[in-house]
C-alpha positions as protocol buffer text, in pm:
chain_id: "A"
residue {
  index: 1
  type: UNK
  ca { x: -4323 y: -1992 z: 7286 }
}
residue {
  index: 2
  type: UNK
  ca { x: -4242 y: -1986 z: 6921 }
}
residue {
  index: 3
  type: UNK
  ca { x: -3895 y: -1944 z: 6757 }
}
residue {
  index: 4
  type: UNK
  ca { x: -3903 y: -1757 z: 6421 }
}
residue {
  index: 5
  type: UNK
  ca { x: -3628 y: -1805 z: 6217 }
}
residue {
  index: 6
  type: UNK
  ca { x: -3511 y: -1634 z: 5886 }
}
residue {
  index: 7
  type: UNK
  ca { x: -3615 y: -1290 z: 5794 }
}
residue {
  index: 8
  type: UNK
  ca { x: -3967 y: -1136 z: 5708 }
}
residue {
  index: 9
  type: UNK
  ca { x: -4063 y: -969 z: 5366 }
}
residue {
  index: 10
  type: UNK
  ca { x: -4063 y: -653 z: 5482 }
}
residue {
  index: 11
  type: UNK
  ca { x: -3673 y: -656 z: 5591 }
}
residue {
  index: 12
  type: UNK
  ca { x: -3584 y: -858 z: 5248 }
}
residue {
  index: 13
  type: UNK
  ca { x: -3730 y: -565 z: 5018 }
}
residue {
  index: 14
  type: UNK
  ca { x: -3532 y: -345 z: 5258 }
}
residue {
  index: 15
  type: UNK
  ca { x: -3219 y: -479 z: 5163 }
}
residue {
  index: 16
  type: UNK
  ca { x: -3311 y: -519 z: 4806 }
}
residue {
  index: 17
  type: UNK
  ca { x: -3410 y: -131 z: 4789 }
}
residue {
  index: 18
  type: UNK
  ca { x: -3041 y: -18 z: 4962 }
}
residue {
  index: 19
  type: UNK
  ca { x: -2841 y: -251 z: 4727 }
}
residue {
  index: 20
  type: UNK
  ca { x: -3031 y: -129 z: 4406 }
}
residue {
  index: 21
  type: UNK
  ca { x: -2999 y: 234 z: 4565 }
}
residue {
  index: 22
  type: UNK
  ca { x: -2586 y: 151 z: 4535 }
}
residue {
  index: 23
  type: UNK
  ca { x: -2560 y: -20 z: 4232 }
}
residue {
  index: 24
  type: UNK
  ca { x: -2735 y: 286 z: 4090 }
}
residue {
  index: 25
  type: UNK
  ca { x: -2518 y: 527 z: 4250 }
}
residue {
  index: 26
  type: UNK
  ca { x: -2213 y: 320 z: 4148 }
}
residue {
  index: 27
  type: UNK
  ca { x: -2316 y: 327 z: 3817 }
}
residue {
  index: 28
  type: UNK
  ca { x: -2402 y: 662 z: 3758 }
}
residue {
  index: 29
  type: UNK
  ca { x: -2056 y: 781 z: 3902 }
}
residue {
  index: 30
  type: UNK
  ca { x: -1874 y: 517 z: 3666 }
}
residue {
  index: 31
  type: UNK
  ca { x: -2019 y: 655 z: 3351 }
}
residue {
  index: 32
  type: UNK
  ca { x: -1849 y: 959 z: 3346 }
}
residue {
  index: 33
  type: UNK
  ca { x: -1506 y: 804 z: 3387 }
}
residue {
  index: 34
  type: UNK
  ca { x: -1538 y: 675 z: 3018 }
}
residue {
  index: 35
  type: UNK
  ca { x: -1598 y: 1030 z: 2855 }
}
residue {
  index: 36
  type: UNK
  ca { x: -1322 y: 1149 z: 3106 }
}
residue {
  index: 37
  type: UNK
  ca { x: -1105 y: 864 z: 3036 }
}
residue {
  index: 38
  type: UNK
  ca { x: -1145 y: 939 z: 2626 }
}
residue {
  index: 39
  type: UNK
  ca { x: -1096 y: 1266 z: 2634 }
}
residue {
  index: 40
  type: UNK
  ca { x: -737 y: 1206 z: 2839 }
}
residue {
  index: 41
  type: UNK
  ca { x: -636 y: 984 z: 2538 }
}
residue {
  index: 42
  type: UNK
  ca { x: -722 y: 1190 z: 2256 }
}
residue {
  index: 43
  type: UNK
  ca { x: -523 y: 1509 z: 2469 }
}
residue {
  index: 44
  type: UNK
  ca { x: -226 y: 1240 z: 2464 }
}
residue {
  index: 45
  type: UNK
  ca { x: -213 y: 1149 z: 2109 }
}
residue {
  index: 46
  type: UNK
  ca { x: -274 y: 1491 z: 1988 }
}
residue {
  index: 47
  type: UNK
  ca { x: 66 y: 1598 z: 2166 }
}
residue {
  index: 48
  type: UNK
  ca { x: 216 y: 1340 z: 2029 }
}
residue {
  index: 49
  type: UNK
  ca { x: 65 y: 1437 z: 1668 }
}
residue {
  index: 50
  type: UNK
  ca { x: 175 y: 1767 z: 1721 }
}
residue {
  index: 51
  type: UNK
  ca { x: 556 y: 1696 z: 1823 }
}
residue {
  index: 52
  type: UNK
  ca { x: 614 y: 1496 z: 1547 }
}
residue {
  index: 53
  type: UNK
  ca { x: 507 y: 1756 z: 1266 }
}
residue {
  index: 54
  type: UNK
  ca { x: 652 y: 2001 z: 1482 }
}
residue {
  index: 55
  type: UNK
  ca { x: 960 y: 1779 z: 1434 }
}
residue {
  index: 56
  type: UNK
  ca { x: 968 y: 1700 z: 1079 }
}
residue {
  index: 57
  type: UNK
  ca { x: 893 y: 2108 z: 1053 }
}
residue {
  index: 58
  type: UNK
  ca { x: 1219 y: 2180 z: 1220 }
}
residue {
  index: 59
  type: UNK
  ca { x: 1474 y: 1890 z: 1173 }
}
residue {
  index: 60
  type: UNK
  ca { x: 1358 y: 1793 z: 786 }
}
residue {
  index: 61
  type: UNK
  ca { x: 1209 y: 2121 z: 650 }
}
residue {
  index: 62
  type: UNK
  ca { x: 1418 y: 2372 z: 783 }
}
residue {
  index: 63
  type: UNK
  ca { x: 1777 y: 2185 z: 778 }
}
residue {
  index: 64
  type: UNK
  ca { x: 1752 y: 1947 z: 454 }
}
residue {
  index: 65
  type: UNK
  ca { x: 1484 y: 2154 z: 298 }
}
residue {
  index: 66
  type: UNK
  ca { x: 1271 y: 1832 z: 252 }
}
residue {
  index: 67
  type: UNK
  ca { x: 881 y: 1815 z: 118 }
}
residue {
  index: 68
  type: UNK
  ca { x: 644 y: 2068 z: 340 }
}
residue {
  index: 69
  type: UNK
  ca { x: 362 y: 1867 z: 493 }
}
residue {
  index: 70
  type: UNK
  ca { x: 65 y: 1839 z: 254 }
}
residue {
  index: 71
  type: UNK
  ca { x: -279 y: 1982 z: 366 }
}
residue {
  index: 72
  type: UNK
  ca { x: -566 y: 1729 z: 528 }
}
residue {
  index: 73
  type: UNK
  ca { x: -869 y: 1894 z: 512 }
}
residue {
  index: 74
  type: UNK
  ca { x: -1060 y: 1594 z: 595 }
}
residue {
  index: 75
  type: UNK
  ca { x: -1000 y: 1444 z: 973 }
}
residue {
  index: 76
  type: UNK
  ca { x: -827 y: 1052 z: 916 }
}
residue {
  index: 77
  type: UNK
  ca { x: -598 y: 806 z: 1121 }
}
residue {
  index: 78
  type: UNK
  ca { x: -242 y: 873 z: 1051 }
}
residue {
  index: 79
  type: UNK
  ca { x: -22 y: 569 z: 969 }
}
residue {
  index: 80
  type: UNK
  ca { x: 312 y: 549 z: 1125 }
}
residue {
  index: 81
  type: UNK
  ca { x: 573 y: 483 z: 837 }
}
residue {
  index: 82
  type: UNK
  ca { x: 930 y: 581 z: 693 }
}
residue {
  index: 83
  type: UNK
  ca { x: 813 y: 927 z: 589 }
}
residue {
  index: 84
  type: UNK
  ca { x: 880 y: 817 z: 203 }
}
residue {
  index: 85
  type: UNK
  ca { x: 491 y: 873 z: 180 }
}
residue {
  index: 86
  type: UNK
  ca { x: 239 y: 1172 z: 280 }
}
residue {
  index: 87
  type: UNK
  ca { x: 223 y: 1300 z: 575 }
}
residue {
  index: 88
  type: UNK
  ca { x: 610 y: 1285 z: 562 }
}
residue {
  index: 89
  type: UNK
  ca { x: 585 y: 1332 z: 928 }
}
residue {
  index: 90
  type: UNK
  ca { x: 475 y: 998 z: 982 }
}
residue {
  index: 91
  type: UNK
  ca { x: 816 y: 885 z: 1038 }
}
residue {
  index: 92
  type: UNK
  ca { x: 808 y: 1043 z: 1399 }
}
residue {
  index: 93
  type: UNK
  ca { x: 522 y: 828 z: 1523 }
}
residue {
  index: 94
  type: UNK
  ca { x: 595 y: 506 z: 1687 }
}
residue {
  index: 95
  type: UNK
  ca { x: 239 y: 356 z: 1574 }
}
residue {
  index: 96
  type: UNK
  ca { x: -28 y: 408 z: 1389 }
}
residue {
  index: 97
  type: UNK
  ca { x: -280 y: 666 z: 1581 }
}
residue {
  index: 98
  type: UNK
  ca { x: -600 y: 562 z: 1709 }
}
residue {
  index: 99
  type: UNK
  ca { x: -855 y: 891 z: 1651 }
}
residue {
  index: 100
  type: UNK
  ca { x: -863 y: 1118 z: 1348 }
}
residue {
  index: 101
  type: UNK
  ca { x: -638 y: 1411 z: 1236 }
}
residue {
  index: 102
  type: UNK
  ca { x: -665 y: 1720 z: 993 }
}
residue {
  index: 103
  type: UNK
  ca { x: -471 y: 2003 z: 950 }
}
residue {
  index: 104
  type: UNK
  ca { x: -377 y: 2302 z: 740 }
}
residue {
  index: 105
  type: UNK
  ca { x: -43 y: 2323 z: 463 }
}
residue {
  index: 106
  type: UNK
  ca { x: 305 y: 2244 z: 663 }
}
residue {
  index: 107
  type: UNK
  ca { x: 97 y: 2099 z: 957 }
}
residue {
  index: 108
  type: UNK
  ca { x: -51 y: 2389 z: 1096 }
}
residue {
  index: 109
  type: UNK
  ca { x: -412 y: 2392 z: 1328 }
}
residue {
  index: 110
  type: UNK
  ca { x: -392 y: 2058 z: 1394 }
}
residue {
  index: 111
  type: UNK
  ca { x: -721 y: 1936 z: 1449 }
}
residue {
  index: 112
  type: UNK
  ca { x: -909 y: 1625 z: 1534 }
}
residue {
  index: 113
  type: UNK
  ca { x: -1297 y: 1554 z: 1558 }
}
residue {
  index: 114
  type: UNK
  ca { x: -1251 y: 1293 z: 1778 }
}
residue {
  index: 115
  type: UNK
  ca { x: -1206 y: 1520 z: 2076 }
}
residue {
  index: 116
  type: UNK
  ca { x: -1480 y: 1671 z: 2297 }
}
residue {
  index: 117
  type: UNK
  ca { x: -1330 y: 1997 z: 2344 }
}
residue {
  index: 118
  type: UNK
  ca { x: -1471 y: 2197 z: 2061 }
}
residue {
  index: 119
  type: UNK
  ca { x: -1128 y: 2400 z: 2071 }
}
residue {
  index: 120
  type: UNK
  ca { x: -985 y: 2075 z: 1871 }
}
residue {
  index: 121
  type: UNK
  ca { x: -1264 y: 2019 z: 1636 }
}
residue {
  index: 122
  type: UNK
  ca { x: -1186 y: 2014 z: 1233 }
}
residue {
  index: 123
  type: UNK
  ca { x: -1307 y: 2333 z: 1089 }
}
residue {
  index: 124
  type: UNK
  ca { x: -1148 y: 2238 z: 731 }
}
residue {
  index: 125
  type: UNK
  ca { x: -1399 y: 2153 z: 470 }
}
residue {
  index: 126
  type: UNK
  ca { x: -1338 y: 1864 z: 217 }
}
């Protein structure tokens, strides 16, 4: 009687078939965790946009009757800084922000492009 040893071709493409059926169920599942991931971020930062002109708005306008933040009617980084320079605000953020920023005269509608909730979206026109 003979001894066979190793596996056939049959039972190889078996276990090829499975492990490309998980690597593709794996992968699709990963992909969304970027958009997901993004969209978390850009939430984040936008907060963190917002408190600091809602800052400036209260401690700088209100009490020492400083410069009202210019409009942005086109969506750009914002640059952390001393607020010497527009968006006077700047002075509130820690560093410079990653995504894109508009708003309206004094700060107002904050809006980025860089988010996929259309509720954020710039509708300012250059």
């Amino acid at each position: 009687m003979r001894k066979e040893h190793g596996f056939t071709l049959i039972e190889l493409l078996i276990v090829l078939a499975i492990l490309g059926i998980l690597v593709g169920v794996v992968a699709m599942s990963v992909g969304g965790l970027t958009d997901s991931a993004k969209s978390r971020a850009v939430t984040a930062e936008y907060q963190v946009v917002q408190t600091a002109i809602d800052t400036y708005n209260t401690q700088d306008v209100a009490v020492d009757l400083s410069n009202p933040i210019p409009e942005r009617a086109t969506a750009a980084p914002v640059e952390a800084g001393d607020g010497s320079t527009e968006p006077y605000f700047n002075k509130y953020l820690k560093r410079d922000t990653k995504y894109s920023y508009g708003w309206k005269a004094d700060g107002v509608e904050l809006c980025t492009d860089d988010h996929p909730d259309s509720a954020y979206h710039c509708t300012a026109t250059p």
